[in-house]
C-alpha positions in Angstrom: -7.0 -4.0 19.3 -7.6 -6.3 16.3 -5.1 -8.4 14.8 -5.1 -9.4 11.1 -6.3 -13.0 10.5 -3.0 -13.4 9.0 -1.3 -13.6 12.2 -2.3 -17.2 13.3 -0.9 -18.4 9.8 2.3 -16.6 9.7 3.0 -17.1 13.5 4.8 -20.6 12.4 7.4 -19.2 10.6 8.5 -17.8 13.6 10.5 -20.7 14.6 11.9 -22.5 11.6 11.8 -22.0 8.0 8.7 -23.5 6.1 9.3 -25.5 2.8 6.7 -24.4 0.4 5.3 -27.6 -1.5 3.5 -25.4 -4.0 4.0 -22.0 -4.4 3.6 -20.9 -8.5 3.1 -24.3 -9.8 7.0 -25.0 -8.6 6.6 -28.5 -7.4 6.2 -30.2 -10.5 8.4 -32.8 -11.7 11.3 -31.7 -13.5 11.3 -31.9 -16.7 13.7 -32.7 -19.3 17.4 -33.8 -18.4 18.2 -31.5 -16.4 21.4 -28.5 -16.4 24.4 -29.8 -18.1 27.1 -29.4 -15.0 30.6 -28.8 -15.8 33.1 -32.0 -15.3 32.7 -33.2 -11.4 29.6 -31.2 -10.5 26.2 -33.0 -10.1 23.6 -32.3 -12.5 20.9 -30.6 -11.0 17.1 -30.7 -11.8 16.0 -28.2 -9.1 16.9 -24.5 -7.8 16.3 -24.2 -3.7 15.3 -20.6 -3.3 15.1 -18.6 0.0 12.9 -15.5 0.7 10.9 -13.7 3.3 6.8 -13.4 3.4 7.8 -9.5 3.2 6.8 -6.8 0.7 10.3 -6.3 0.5 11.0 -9.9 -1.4 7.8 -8.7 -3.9 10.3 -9.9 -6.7 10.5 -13.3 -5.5 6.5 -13.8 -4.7 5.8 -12.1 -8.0 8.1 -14.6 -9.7 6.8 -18.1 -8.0 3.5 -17.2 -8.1 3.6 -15.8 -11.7 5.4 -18.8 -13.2 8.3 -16.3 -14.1 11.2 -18.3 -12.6 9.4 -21.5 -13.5 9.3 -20.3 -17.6 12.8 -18.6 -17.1 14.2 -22.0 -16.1 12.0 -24.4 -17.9 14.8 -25.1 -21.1 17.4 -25.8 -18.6 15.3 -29.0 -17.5 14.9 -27.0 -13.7 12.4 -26.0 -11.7 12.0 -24.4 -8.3 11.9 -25.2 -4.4 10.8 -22.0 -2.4 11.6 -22.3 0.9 10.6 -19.1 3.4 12.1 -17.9 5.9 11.3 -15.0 8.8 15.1 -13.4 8.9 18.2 -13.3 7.1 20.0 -15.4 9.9 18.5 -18.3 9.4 18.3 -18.2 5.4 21.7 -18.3 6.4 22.3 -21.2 8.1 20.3 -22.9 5.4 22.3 -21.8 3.1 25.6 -22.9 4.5 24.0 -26.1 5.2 23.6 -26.8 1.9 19.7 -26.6 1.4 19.6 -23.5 0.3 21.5 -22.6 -3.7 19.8 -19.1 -4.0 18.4 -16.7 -1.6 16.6 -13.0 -1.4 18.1 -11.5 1.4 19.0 -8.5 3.3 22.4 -6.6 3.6 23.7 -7.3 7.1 22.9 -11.1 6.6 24.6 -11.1 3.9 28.0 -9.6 4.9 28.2 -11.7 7.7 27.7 -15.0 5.5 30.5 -13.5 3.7 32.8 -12.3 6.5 32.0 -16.1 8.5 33.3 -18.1 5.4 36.1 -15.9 4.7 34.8 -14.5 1.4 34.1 -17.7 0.3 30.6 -19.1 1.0 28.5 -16.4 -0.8 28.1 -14.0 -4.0 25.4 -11.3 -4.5 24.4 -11.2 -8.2 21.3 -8.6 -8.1 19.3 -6.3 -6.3 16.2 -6.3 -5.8 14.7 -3.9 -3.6 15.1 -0.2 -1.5 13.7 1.3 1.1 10.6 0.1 3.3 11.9 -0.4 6.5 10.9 1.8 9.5 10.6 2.4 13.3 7.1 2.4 14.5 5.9 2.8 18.1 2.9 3.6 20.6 1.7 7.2 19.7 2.4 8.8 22.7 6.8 7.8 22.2 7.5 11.0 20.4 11.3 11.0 20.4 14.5 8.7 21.0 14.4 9.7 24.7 10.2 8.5 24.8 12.1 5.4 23.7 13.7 4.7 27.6 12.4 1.7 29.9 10.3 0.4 27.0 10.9 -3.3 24.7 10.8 -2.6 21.0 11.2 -5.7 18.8 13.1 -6.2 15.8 12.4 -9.6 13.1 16.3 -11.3 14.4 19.5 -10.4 16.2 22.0 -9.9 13.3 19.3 -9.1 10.5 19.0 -5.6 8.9 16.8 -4.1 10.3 18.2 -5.3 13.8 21.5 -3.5 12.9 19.7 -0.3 11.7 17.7 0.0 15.0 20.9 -1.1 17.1 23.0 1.9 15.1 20.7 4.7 15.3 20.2 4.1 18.8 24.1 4.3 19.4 23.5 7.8 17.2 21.0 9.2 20.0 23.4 7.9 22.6 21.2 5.3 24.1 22.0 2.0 25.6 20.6 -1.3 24.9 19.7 -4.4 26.7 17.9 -7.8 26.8 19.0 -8.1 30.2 18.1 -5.1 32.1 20.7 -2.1 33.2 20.4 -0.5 29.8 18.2 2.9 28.4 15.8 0.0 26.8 15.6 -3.4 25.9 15.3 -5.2 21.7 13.3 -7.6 22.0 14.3 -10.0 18.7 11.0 -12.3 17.3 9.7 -13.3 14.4 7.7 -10.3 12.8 4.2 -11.7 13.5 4.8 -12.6 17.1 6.4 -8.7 17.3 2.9 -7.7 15.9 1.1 -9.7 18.4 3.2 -8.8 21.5 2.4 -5.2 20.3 -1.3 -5.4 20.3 -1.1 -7.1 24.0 1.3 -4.1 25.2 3.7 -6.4 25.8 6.2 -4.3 23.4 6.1 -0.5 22.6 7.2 -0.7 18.6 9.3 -2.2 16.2 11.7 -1.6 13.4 10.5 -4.1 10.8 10.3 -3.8 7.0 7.5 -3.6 4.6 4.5 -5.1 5.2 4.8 -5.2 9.0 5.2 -1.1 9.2 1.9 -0.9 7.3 0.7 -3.7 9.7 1.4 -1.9 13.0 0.5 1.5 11.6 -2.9 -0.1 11.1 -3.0 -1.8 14.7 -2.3 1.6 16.4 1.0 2.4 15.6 2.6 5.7 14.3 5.8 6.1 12.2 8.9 7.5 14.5 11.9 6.9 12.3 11.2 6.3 8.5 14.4 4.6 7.6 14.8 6.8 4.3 15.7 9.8 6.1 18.7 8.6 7.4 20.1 7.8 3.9 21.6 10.2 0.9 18.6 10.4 -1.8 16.7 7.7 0.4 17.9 5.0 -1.1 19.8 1.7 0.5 19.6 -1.6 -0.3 16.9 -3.6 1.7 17.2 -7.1 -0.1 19.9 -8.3 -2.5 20.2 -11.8 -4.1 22.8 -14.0 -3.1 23.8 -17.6 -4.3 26.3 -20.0 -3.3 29.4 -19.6 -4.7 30.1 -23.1 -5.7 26.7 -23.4 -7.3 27.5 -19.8 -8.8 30.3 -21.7 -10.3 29.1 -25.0 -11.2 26.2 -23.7 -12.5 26.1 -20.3 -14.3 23.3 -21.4 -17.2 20.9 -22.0 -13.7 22.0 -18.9 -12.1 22.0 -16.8 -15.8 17.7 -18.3 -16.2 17.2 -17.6 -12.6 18.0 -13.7 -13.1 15.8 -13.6 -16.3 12.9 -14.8 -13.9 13.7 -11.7 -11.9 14.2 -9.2 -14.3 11.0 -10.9 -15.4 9.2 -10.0 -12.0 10.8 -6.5 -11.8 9.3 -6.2 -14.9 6.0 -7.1 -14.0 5.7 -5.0 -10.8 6.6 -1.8 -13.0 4.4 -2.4 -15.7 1.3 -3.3 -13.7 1.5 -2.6 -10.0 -2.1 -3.6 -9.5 -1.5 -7.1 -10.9 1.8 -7.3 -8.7 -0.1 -6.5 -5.8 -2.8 -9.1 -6.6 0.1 -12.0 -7.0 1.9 -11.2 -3.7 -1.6 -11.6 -1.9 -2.0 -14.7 -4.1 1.8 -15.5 -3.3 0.7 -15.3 0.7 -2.4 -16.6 0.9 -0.7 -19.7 -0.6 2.0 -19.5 2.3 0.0 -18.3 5.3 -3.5 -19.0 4.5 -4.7 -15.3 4.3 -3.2 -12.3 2.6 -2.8 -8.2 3.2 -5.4 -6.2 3.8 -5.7 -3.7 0.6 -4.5 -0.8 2.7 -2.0 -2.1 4.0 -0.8 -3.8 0.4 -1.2 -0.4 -1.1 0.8 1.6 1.9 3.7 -1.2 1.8 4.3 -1.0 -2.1 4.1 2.7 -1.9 7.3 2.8 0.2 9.4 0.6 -1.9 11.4 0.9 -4.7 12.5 -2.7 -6.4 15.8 -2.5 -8.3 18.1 -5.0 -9.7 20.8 -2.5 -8.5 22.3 -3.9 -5.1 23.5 -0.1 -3.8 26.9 -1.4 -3.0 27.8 1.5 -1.3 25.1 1.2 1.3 25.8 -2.3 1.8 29.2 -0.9 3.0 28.0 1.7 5.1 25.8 -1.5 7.1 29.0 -3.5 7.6 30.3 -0.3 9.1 27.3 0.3 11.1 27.6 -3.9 12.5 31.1 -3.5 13.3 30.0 -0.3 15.3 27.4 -2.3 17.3 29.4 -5.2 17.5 27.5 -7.6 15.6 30.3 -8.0 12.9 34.1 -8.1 13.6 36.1 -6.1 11.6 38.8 -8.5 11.7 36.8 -11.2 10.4 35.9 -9.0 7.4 39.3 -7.3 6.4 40.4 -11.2 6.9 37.5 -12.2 4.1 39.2 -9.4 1.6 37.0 -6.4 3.0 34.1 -4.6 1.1 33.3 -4.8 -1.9 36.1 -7.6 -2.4 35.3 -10.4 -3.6 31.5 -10.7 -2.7 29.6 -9.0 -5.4 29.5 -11.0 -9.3 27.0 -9.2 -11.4 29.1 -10.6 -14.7 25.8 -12.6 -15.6 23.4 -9.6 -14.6 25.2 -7.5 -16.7 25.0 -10.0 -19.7 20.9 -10.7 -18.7 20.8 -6.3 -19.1 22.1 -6.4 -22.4 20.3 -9.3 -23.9 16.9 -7.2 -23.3 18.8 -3.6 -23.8 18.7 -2.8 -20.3 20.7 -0.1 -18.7 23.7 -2.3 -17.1 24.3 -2.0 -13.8 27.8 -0.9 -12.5 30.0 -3.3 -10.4 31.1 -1.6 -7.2 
């Protein structure tokens, strides 16, 4: 079974996040003074930004390798660090270590940076994409039951699509295990390790997002559970932004340019989806060294929708779904103010929407 070249590159990310040096022209000096910073925060001169090598973050590769965020945030003296990252998890603990201001990220990630810091740590300001995200296995699996004694891999324990698979198991009333004793085992790696552990036969599938379902389709796989389905309309929120909430509040001019730069992208990606596709292969073959094959580019933009609306509601359905398979407490959530709470401010969204007579979009 052949592998894309792409594999060797991308395997590194499996263990650590990789700091991209240039990615977009963002590793120029900064120019100018610099963001003015209110009275007792520090000036800042650069905005560290998280993201995944995924379709799914197509805003944020559109955006560095376009120039967008760099233009967006070129009068407030600023420029951009990309930093990438395999799961949500550890974009995470970069985050709360303080290397990280603003990331692209998934739901489940994201309520549980909220529910750790008590509602404190984290704020989603836009959406940016829906939908791409399935279960894919070996051809002859052609039910949950087919599903019993085998290894299916998901990108992290904790991340989205870890919770999804986790939950809709629970629906079909199967068990899970990494240790042996359950209905089958989840098997949590980095996406291009899952893709080469399938084409050994050392796994039997994977719920991944977009590009990695077009990827295994391609090595051999089929489609078992197209994430969609299980949602009203077929829409749920597969990456939000979030930011810090100190830098949020330190900092709102950054944060204010930053969203232009992604309205910007979203913008680009609907007026010209050929040229978007062409700049996320640009965008990876900057990060990995080699890029998506066509069809595979082509099948994973066809399968999602990018949005600056977050889908609030879904988000909460998610931190229901965690609590059920107990990867989030409940306690620890109600104790961070609950959902929606405190977590989302789209205040600067909505006054981004109206500067370019946009239709706003409503706070949950």
């Amino acid at each position: 079974m052949r592998l894309p070249r792409r594999l060797a590159a991308l395997a590194g990310l499996a263990a650590a996040a990789l700091a991209l040096a240039a990615c977009g022209g963002s590793s120029e000096a900064p120019s100018g003074s610099g963001s003015a910073a209110p009275d007792g925060a520090e000036k800042v001169t650069t905005l560290r930004l998280g993201f995944f090598p995924n379709v799914t973050h197509a805003p944020a590769l559109v955006g560095l390798q376009e120039g967008l965020f760099k233009k967006a945030l070129k009068d407030a003296g600023v420029t951009v660090t990309p930093t990438a990252f395999n799961a949500g998890p550890d974009a995470i603990t970069a985050l709360f270590g303080g290397s990280l201001d603003i990331t692209y990220i998934g739901p489940n990630p994201t309520i549980n940076a909220y529910a750790q810091s008590e509602g404190a740590a984290v704020r989603v300001i836009s959406g940016a994409a829906s939908g791409g995200a399935a279960l894919v296995v070996k051809p002859e699996i052609t039910d949950a039951q087919g599903l019993r004694g085998r290894t299916i891999a998901t990108p992290q324990l904790g991340n989205t699509q870890d919770v999804a698979f986790r939950f809709w198991l629970k629906e079909q009333g199967l068990g899970v295990t990494t240790e042996g004793g359950g209905d089958l085992s989840i098997k949590p790696q980095a996406n291009a390790e899952g893709l080469a552990a399938y084409a050994s036969g050392s796994i039997d599938g994977a719920w991944v997002p977009q590009p990695w379902v077009a990827e295994y389709v391609k090595a051999g796989a089929k489609v078992l559970v197209d994430e969609k389905t299980l949602w009203p309309d077929g829409k749920f929120v597969t990456t939000n932004i979030i930011v810090r909430t100190e830098f949020l509040e330190q900092h709102p001019d950054i944060v204010t340019a930053f969203l232009e730069g992604n309205e910007a992208a979203l913008d680009f990606i609907a007026k010209d989806p050929a040229a978007a596709k062409t700049a996320v292969n640009q965008s990876l073959q900057s990060l990995t060294g080699s890029s998506l094959e066509q069809d595979v580019l082509d099948a994973a933009f066809a399968d999602v929708e990018f949005t600056n609306d977050p889908l609030p509601a879904t988000l909460a359905t998610s931190a229901d779904h965690a609590i059920q398979v107990g990867l989030l407490e409940k306690d620890a959530l109600e104790a961070a103010g609950g959902l929606p709470g405190k977590l989302y401010s789209l205040d600067l969204l909505g006054e981004v929407l109206k500067a370019q007579n946009k239709a706003a979009v409503s706070a949950p």
